[in-house]
C-alpha positions in Angstrom: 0.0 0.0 0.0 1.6 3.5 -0.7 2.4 5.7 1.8 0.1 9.0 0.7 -3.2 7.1 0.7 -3.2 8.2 4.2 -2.6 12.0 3.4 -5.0 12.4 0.5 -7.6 10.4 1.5 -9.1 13.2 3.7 -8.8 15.3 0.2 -10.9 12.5 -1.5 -13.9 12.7 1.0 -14.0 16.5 1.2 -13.9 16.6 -2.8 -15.9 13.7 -3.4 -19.0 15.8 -1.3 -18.3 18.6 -3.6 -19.2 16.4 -6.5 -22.7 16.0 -8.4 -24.5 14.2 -7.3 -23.1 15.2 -3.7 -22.9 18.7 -4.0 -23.7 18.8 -0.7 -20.6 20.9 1.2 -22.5 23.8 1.1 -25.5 22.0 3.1 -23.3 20.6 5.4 -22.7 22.2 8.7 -19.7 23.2 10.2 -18.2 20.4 12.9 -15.5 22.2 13.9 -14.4 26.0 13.6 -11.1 26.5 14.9 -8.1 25.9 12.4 -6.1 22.7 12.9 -2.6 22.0 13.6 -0.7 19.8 11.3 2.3 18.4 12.0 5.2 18.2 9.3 4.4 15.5 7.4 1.5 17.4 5.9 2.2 18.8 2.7 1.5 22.4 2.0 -0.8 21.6 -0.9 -3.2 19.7 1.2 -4.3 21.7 4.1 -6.4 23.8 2.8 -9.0 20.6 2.0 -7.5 19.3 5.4 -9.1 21.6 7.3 -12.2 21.4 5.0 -12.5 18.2 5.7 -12.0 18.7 9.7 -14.1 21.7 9.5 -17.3 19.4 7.9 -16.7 16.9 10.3 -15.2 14.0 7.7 -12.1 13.8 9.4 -10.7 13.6 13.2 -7.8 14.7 14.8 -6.6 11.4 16.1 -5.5 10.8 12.1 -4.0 14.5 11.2 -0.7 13.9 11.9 2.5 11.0 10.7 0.7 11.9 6.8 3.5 9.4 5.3 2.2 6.4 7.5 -0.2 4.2 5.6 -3.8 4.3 7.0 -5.8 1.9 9.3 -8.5 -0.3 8.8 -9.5 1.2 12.1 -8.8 5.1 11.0 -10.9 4.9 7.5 -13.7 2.8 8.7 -14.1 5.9 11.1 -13.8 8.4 8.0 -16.2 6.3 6.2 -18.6 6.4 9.0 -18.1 10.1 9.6 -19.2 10.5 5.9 -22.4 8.4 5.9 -23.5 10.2 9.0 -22.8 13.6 7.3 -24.6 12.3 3.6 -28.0 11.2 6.0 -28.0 13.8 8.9 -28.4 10.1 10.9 -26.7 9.2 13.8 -26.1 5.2 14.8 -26.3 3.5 18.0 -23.6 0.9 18.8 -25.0 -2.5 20.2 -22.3 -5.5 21.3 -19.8 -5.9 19.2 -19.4 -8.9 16.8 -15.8 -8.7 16.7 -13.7 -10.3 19.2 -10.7 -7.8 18.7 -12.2 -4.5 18.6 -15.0 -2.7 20.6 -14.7 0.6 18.9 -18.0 2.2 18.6 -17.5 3.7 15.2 -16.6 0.1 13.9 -19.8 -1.9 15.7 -21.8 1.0 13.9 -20.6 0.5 10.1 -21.1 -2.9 11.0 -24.6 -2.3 12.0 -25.1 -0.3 8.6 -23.4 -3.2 6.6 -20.6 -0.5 5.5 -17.6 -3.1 7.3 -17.9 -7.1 7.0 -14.6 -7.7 9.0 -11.7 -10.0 8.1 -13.1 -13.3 8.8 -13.6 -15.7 12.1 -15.1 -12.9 14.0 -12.2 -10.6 13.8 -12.1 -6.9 11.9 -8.3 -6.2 12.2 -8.6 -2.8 13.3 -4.7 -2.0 13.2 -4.2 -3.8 9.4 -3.4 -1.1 7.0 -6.3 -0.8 4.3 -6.4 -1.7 0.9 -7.5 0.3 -1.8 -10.2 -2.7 -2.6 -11.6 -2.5 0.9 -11.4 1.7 0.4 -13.7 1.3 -2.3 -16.1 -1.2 -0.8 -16.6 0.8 2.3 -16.8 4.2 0.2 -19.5 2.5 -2.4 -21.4 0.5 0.4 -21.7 3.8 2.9 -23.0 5.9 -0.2 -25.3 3.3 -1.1 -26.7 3.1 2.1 -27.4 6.9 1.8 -28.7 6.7 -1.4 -30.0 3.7 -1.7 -31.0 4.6 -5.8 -27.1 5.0 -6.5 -26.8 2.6 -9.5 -25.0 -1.0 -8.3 -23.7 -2.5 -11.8 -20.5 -3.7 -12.2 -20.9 -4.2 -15.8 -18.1 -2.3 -16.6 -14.6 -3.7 -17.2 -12.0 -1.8 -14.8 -8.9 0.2 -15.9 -6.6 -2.0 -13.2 -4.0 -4.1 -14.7 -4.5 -5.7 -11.5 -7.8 -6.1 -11.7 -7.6 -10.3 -11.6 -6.1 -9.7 -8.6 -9.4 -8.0 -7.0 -10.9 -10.2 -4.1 -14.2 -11.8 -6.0 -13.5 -11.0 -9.2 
């Protein structure tokens, strides 16, 4: 996994809301007013849409610093989560947890939403490092779960020359 997934991926969910048919960071209201601090390893180019992001809500301090380490399964399934809740206005109650290695609210509640599946044998794997295949399934399942119309097909070849490689494909 590269290294910078971790620092733009806050980017991609501020710009992804600015996006038809998400034009919605106008609607949105502000989470957070005062600016944030970023360490170092931010680059210069991104904090503007860094504190966007934090300002919305679709981002949280515990991830806005070490940019060049590779994000958590952990981290983005609270991102993704963060997003949904923004996109619906909706807030989630955690029950039990059906993972034997994490108790994280955030987690139980994707779960509960069927955004996360976990890793298998009731784990999740909270402190793996995500794959861009699991980025997309929990991006595509938390925005069809707000819009439940959002069109499903996968009838379209992909431009990955890794694409055989792709878990169910």
């Amino acid at each position: 996994m590269k290294a910078w997934l971790k620092r733009v991926l806050t980017c991609l969910l501020a710009v992804l809301l600015s996006l038809p048919p998400f034009g919605l960071l106008g609607m949105l209201p502000s989470a957070h007013a005062e600016p944030i601090i970023l360490d170092s390893s931010a680059s210069d180019w991104a904090a503007a849409e860094l504190q966007l992001a934090y300002n919305y809500g679709l981002t949280y301090p515990d991830i806005l610093t070490d940019f060049a380490r590779p994000i958590t399964r952990e981290e983005f399934c609270v991102i993704v989560l963060l997003l949904y809740q923004k996109l619906t206005g909706q807030a989630v109650e955690a029950t039990s947890s059906p993972f034997s290695d994490t108790s994280n609210p955030e987690i139980i509640k994707a779960y509960q939403l069927g955004i996360v599946k976990g890793t298998g044998e009731g784990k999740f794997s909270p402190a793996l490092s995500i794959t861009r295949q699991e980025i997309a399934t929990m991006i595509f399942r938390a925005l069809q779960k707000a819009f439940p119309s959002l069109i499903s097909s996968t009838e379209r070849s992909l431009p990955f020359s890794d694409q055989d490689q792709i878990a169910g494909s």
